[in-house]
C-alpha positions, -999 to +999 in steps of 0.1 A: +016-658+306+016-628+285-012-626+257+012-604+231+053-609+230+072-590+201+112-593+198+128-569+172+167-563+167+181-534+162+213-518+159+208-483+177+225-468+203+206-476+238+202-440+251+187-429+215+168-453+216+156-447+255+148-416+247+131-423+213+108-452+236+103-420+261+085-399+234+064-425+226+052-435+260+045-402+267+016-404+236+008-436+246+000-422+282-021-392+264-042-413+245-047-446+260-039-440+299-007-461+299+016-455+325+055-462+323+084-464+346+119-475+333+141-496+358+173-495+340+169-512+304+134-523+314+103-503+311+071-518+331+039-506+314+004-507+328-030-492+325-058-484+294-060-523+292-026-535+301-029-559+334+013-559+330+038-550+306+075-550+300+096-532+277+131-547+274+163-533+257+195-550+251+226-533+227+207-553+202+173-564+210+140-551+216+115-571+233+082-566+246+056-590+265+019-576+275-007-591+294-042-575+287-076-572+305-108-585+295-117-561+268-084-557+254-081-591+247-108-589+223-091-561+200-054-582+205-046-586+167-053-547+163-033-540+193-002-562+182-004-547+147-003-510+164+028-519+184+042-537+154+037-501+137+053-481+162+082-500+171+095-500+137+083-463+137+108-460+169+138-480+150+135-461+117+132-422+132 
């Protein structure tokens, strides 16, 4: 069962918005150790406290569902505020 699941729509073209997602995993990966790897529309995420995480785009949603370790869990409403942040960062750019 994941511990944080966020659902946004948007109205963006998928490959903008692939590519917009890229930029931010790459920071991601720079300051928190989280790795990525996109199969198709789905990104799985893990690493710097994330047991499992997926990343799912449709032509007009946005969804993502995290399981987190131990010590992550204990900082999950900062966490899900953060992605809150930089997803509608990634949909307004």
């Amino acid at each position: 069962m994941s511990d944080i699941t966020i659902s946004r729509d948007h109205s963006m073209d998928t490959g903008i918005l692939k590519g917009r997602l890229d930029e931010l995993a790459a920071d991601l990966k720079k300051k928190y150790g989280i790795r990525s790897r996109w199969d198709g529309d789905t990104c799985l995420l893990d690493g710097g406290g994330v047991k499992k995480g997926v990343l799912t785009i449709t032509d007009s949603n946005l969804s993502v569902e995290l399981t987190l370790g131990m010590l992550a869990k204990l900082l999950k409403p900062k966490i899900e505020e953060e992605i809150n942040k930089k997803i509608g960062g990634v949909l307004t750019a």
